[in-house]
Structure formats: C-alpha cells, structure tokens
C-alpha positions as CSV (number, residue, x, y, z in Angstrom):
1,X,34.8,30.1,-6.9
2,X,31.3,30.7,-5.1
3,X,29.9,27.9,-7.1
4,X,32.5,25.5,-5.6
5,X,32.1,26.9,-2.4
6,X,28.0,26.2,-2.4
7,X,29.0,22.7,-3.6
8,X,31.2,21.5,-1.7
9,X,28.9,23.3,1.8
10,X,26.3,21.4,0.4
11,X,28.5,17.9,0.4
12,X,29.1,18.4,4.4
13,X,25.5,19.8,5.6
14,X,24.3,17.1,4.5
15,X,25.1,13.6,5.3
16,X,26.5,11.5,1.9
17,X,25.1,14.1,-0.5
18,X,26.5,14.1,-4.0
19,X,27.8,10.3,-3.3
20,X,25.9,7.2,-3.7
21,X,23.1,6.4,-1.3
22,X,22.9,2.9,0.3
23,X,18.8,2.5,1.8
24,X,19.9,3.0,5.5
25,X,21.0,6.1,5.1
26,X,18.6,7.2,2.9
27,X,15.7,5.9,5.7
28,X,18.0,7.3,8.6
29,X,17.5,10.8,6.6
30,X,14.0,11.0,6.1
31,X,12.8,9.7,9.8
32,X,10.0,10.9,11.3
33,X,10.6,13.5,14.2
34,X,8.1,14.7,16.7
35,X,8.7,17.7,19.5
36,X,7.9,16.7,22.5
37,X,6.4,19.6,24.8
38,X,6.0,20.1,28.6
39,X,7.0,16.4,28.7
40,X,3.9,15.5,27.3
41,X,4.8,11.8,25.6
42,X,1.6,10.7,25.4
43,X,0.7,13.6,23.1
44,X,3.7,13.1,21.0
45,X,2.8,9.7,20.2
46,X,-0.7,10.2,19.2
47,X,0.9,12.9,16.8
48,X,3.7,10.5,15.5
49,X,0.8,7.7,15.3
50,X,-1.6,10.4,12.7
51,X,1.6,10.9,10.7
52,X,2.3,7.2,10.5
53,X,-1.3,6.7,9.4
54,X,-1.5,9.2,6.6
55,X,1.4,8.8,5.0
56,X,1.0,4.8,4.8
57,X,3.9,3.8,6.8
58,X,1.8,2.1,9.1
59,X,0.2,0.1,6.8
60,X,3.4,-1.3,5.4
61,X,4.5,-2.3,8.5
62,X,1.2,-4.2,9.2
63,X,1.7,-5.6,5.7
64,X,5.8,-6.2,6.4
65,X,4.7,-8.7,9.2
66,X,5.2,-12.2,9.3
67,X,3.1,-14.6,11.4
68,X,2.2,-18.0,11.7
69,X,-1.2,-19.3,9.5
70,X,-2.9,-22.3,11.0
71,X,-3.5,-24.8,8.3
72,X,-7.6,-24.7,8.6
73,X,-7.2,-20.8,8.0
74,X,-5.3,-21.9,5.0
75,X,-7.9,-24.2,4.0
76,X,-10.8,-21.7,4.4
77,X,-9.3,-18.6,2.5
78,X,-8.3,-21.0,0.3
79,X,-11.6,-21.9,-0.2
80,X,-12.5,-18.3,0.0
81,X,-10.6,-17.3,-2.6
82,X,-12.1,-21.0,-4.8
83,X,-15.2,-19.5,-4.4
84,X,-15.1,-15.8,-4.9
85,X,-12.6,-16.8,-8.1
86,X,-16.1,-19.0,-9.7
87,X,-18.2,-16.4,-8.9
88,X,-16.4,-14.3,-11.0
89,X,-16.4,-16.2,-13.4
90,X,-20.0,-17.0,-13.6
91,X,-20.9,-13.5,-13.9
92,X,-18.2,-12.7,-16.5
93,X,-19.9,-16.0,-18.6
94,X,-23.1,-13.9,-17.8
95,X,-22.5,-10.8,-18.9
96,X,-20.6,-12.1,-22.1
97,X,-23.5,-13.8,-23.2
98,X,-26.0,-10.6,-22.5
99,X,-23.3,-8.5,-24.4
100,X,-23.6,-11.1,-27.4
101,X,-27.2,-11.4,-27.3
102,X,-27.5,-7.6,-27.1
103,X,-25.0,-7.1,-30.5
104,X,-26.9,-9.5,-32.3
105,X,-29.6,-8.1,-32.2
106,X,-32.1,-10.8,-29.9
C-alpha cells in the first residue's frame, strides 16, 4: 500500500514521470532558473549568462546558428583547410621516414 502510494505521488509531482518523455518536455524540465532580487535584472542576467557558459549551453547555441557564408570566405577556408590538410601530410611523410630510418638502424 505505501509503495503504491509513493508511486503513484511520484507520477503527479512530477510532470510525465514514469510515461514516455518527448524532448520538449524533457528541456521544459530541466530549464535554467535564476532569482531575481531587489529587482536587480541586470544582476540576474550576468548570473544566468556564467551558468550558460559553464555548462556549454552557450556554445551550442553559437554552434546551432545558421548564417549566410560569402562565397570568397568559402574559397579561403577552403583553401585554409587545402593547406593545413598538406601540411599535415608533409610532416606525417617526415616523420615516417625518420621513424624508418631510426628502426633500421641508419
């Protein structure tokens, strides 16, 4: 009986529990909140803004965004990416060849 009871208390405190979860209410659950004190907003959202920061939500929103690439930034980190890629390379073909030279006894 007092099992039951704890179970089924359980199922209304909290919001869906014991049922399947669809992702909005999971994130509707696990918000962040901030108290606000002596009206002070502008402190509340510097706090909000440290706990955005360390726990990494703000950097998946930054990485979440979507915005408009002009094709010569294209081109260069394209060409960026060309070069740092045979740079790479070149000192992978290095180091090989020192690795072989160095097993073989040279």
């Amino acid at each position: 009986m007092n099992s039951t009871y704890k179970t089924l208390s359980s199922i209304f405190t909290r919001p869906h529990a014991g049922l399947t979860h669809r992702s909005s209410d999971l994130q509707q659950w696990r918000g962040i909140r901030v108290k606000i004190f002596n009206n002070n907003l502008e402190r509340g959202l510097t706090f909000m803004q440290r706990i955005m920061q360390s726990s990494g939500i703000e950097r998946m929103i930054k990485n979440e965004q979507i915005y408009h690439i002009k094709n010569s930034e294209k081109r260069i980190l394209a060409q960026k990416n060309l070069q740092r890629r045979l740079k790479s390379q070149d000192l992978a073909r290095k180091l090989k060849s020192i690795l072989v030279k160095k097993v073989r006894g040279y």
